[in-house]
N, C-alpha and C positions, 0 to 999 in steps of 0.2 A: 424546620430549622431555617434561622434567616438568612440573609444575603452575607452578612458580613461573618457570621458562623461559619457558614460553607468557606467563605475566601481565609480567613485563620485555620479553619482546620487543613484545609488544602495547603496552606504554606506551611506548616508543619508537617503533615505527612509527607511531601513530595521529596525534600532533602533528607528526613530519614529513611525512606523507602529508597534512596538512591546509596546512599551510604551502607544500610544493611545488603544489598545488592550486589555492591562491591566488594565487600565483606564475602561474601558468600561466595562469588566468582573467585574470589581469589585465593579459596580454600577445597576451591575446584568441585563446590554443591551449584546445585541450579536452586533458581529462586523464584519463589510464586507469592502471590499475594491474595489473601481470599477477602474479600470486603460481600457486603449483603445488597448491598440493587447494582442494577446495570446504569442507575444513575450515578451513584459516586466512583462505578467503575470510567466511566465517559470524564467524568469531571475530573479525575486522577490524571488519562492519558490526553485531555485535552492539557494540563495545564505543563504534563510532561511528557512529552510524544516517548521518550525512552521509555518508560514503562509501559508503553504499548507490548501487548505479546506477552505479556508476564502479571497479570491481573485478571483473577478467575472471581465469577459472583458464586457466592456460597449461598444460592434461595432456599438452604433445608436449615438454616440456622438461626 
């Protein structure tokens, strides 16, 4: 995937992952998120330190 794929996909996922988040707290579930490498887990909580702690890698999938 290229550089500017990663950076669009990242600005799209970062504000919906923060919105369904809220969503979810505020209906009083906890909230996870499974993505497949430890690399777009890294690039998810680089570009939004919030989602640190709440982004689990799914490797069996």
């Amino acid at each position: 995937m290229g550089q500017s794929l990663r950076r669009i996909v990242l600005e799209d996922q970062v504000p919906e992952l923060l919105h369904e988040r809220a969503l979810a707290l505020a209906c009083g579930f906890d909230f996870k998120v499974g993505v497949r490498s430890a690399a777009h887990k890294a690039a998810l909580e680089f570009a939004e330190p919030r989602l640190t702690g709440i982004i689990v890698v799914m490797n069996w999938c």
